[in-house]
N, C-alpha and C positions, 0 to 999 in steps of 0.2 A: 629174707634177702637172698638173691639169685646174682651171679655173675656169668657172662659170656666172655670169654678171651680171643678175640677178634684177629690180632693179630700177634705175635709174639711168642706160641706154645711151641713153634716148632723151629724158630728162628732167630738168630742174633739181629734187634731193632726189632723198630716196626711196633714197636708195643702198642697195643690197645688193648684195653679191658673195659668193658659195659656193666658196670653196678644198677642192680634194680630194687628197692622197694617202695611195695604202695603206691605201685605205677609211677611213681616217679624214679630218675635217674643220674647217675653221673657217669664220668668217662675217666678213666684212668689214661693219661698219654694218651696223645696222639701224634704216634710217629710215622713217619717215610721211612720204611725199609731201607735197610742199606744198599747200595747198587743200584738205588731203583730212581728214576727222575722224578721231578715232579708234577711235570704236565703228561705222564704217561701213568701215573699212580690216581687210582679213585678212592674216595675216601671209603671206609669202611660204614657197609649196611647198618645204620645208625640213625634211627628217626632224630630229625630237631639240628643235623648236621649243620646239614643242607639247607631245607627249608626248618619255617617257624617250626617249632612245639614245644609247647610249654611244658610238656611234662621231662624234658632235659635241662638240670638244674646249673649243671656246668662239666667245664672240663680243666682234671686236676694237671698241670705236668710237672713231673716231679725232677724234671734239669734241662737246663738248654742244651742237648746235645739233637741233634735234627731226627734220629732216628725215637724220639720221644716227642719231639713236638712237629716236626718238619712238616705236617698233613695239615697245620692251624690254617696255615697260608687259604683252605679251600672251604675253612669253616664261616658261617656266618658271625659278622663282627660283633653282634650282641650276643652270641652267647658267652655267658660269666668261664673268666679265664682264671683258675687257682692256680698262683705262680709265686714263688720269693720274689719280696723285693729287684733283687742284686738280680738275680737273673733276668728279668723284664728288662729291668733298664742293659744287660749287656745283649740280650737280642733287640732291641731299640738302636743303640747305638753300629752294631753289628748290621743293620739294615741299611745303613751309609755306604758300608764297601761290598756288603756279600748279598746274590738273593736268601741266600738263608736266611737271614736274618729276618723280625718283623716288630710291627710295634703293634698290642694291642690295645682294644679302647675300652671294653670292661671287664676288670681287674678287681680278684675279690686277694689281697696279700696271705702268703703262709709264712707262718714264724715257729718257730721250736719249738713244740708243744703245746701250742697255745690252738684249743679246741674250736670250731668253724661248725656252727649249725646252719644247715641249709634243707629244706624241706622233714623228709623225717632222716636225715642222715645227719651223723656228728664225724669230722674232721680234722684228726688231728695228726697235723705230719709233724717228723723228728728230722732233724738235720742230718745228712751225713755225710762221709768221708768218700769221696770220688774226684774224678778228675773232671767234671764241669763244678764250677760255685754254685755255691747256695741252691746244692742238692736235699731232696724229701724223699726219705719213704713215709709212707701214709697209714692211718689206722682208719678204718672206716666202720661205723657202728649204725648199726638200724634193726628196729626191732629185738631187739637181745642179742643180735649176732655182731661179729668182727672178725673183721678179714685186716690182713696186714699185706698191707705191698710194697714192697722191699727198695723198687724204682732200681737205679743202680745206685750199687756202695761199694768198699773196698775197707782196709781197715790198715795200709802199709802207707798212707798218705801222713800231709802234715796235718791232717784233720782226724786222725785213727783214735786222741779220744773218746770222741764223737762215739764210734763205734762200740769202744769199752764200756761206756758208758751206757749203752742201750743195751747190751750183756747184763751189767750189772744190774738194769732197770726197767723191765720192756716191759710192754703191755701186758695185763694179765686176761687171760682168758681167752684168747686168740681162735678161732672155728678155725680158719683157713691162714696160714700163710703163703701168698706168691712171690714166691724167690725168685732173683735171679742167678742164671745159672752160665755166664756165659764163659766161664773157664773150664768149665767141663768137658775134659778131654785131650784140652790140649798141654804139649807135651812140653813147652815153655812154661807153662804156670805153675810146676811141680816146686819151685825156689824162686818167689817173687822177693823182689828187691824192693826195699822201703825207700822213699824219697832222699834218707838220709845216705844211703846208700849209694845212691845216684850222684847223690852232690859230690862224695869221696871220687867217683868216678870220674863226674863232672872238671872238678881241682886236678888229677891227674894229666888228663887231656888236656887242660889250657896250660898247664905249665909245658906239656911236650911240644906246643905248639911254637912252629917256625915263622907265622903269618898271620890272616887275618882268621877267627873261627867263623865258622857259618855254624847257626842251629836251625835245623827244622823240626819245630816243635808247632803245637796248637796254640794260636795266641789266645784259643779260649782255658787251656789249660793250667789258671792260676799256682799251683802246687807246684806245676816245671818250670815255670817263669822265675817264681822263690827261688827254687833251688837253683838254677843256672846263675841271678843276681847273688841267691849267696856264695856260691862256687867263684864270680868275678872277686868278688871283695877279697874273697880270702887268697887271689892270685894277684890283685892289684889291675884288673881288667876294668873295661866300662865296660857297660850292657847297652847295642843300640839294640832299639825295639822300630818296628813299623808304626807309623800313625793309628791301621787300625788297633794294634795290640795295646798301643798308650791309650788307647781312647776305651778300650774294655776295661783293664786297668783303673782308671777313673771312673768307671760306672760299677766298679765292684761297694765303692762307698767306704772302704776300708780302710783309714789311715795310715793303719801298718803293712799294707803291702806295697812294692815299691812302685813308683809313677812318677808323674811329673814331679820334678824339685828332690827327687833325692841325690843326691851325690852319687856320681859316676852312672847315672841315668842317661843315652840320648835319645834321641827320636830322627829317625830318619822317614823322608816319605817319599816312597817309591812311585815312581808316576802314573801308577792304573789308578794307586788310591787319589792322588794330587787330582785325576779324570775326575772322581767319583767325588772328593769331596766339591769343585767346580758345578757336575751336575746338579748335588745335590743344595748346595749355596750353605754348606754347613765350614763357616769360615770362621767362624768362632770356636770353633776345635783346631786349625789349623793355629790358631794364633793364641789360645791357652797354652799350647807347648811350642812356641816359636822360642822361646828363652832355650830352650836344652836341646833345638833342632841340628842335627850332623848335617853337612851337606854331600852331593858326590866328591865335586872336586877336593875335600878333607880326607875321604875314607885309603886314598891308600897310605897317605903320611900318618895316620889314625890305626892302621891296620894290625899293628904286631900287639897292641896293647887294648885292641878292643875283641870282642864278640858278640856275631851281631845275629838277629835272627833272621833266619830265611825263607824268603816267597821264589818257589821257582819261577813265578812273574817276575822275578828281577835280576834275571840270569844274566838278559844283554846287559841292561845299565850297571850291572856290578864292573863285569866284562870290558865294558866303556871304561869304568873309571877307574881300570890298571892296579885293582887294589889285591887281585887275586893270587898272585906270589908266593908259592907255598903255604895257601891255605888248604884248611882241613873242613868237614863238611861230618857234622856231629848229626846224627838223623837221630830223632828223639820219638819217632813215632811207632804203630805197630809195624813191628820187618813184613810181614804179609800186604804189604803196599809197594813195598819194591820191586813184588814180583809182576803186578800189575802193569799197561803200559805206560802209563806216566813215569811209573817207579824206574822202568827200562831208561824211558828216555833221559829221565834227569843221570841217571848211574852213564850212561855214554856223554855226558855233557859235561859230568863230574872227569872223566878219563881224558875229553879233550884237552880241559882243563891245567891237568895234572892236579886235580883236588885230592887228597885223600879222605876216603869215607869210613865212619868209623861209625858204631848202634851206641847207644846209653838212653837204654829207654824201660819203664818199664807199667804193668798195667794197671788200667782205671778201675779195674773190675775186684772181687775177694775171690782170694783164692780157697778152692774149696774143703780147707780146715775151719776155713770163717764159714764158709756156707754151715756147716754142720755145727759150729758153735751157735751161730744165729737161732738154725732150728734146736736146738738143745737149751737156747735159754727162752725161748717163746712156746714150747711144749704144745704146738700145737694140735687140734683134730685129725685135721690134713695139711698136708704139704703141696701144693703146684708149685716146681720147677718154668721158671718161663724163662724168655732171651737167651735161650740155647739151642744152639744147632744137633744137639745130641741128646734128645727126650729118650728115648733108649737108657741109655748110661744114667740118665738122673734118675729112672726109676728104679734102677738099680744099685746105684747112691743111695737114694732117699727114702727105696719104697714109694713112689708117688704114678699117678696117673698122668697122663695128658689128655685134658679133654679138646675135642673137635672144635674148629674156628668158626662154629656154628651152634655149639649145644651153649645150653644154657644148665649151668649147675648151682644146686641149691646146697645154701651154705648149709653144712651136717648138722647136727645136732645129737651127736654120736662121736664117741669118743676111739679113733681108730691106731692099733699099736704099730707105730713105726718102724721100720724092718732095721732101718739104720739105728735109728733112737734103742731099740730090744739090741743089736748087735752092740753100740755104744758100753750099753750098762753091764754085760757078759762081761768084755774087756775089763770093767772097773773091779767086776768081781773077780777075775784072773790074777789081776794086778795086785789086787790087794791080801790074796792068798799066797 
């Protein structure tokens, strides 16, 4: 078994990785670089993409965030798509409002361990803890070798069992693991905040609050959604969401997370989506949550006791409907978007305003004490660092190479001593003396 890393060894997104034995193949991700369009993005040098070949079995993705799957959009529609449930159906649903989104047509499902034989390769992805749902990393086995790909994870989420769990339990025998690596370096990841943490933050802010709250957050990011509804309850707020966020929501399948019919639930819908659901004649979503629908003319008498989520699309009709009165404007995303120009424009929109802006955000990714637990409970061969901007520093971390977005590398079969793993175990013996 041979792997190519296509896209990924040198950069945050973008992932792609090319698995081969016995002439046959799979694809690990297939993401759109970040920044990058995608009528200006070609798909990665990949026989069977594009055109037929039988000898590509499929392509795995291991979460709906576009920079993993974003490039599906330019693949052929028969080739076999390994996806979660939950996540198929929120990029399904997600194809309503955004081009991002997509629905595909053949669909082979990933579940928690539950093994996928596909030509001479065995498939078994494990859940985990990230900021898109019904995230995988994957074990891929062929011929006597396995390789582990990490996808992205984190382990500060409401899903951070998940991760204790794969500590406590991970695959045995592992040739190769590819990590991701995309907190590497930066100077913000040194004391990540766990969701729980956020929420505390969250409850502070809504009770300082003089008006209406705005949050910008990802309506695909389940875990902030939580915490902000739990954060309302415990201040006595509603939570309005956008149509598309209630309609993600309901395609997570999950009864305990909050959506249509919970208590102090509303759904407001802003008129580009109200466009999009018209074009797309999807009015049977529109009218599943007409019961818990806010309208404008309600939001400013509704404003001191709600919190609602925010699309910079809805800057004029907020504006329209007078409800902005000493509101405050929670940004719940990465701050390195602010600096961007969108990030500009909305910050002088916010000033015109007189909104005040305030961060409580924190990240999807593990920070790299998890990195290093990870590789110390999978004891692997080799280690590749990928989805990091700073291959340098990981292998200086890690000990690890980075191979070329052209070579092909064969899984070891050699047993190579980690420079980190060798520094780890010195410490234990320090400590213990």
């Amino acid at each position: 078994m041979r792997f190519c890393i296509h896209r990924g060894a040198k950069e945050i997104g973008g992932n792609c990785v090319e698995i081969e034995s016995q002439g046959k193949r799979l694809v690990l991700d297939i993401g759109l670089p970040l920044d990058a369009e995608l009528e200006d993005t070609p798909l990665p040098s990949i026989k069977g993409l594009a055109e037929a070949d039988p000898s590509l079995l499929g392509i795995v993705i291991s979460h709906p965030h576009q920079d993993h799957y974003g490039l599906a959009h330019k693949v052929r529609a028969e080739v076999p798509i390994l996806i979660g449930p939950a996540a198929q159906r929120i990029l399904e649903v997600a194809s309503i409002f955004t081009p991002g989104g997509i629905s595909f047509q053949n669909i082979i499902p990933l579940q928690d361990r539950a093994p996928i034989a596909i030509g001479p390769f065995t498939i078994t992805p494990y859940l985990m803890d990230h900021s898109a749902y019904d995230s995988y990393a994957v074990l891929v086995e062929a011929e006597g070798n396995r390789l582990f790909y990490s996808g992205d994870f984190r382990a500060h989420g409401r899903k951070g069992k998940l991760f204790r769990k794969l500590l406590r339990d991970p695959p045995k025998g592992v040739d190769v693991l590819l990590m991701e690596g995309t907190n590497l370096g930066r100077e913000d990841a040194q004391a990540i905040q766990s969701e729980d943490d956020l929420e505390k933050e969250f409850i502070r802010h809504f009770k300082a609050a003089k008006g209406l709250v705005l949050v910008y957050a990802s309506g695909q990011n389940i875990d902030r959604l939580v915490t902000i509804f739990r954060a309302c309850l415990r201040t006595g707020k509603q939570f309005i969401v956008d149509m598309y966020t209630a309609a993600v929501l309901e395609a997570t399948g999950n009864a305990n997370i909050p959506q249509h019919g919970f208590k102090n639930l509303r759904v407001y819908l802003p008129s580009r989506q109200k466009w999009k659901i018209i074009e797309t004649r999807s009015f049977d979503l529109a009218k599943r949550h007409r019961s818990c629908r806010i309208f404008p003319e309600e939001l400013a008498d509704e404003a001191l006791r709600s919190v609602m989520l925010f699309r910079p699309s809805m800057r004029g009709e907020l504006a329209k409907a007078k409800c902005l009165a000493d509101a405050t404007l929670i940004y719940s995303l990465w701050r390195g978007y602010l600096d961007r120009q969108d990030g500009q424009r909305l910050q002088e929109w916010l000033m015109q305003q007189g909104i005040i802006l305030v961060q409580c955000h924190t990240s999807g990714h593990a920070a790299v004490k998890e990195l290093k637990k990870l590789g110390d409970a999978m004891s692997p061969k080799d280690t590749i660092v990928i989805h990091t901007a700073v291959p340098v520093l990981a292998a200086e971390q890690f000990g690890c190479s980075t191979p070329g977005s052209t070579e092909w590398v064969q899984v070891p079969k050699y047993r190579r001593v980690r420079a980190w793993a060798r520094q780890s175990r010195n410490i234990g013996k320090r400590d213990s003396g």
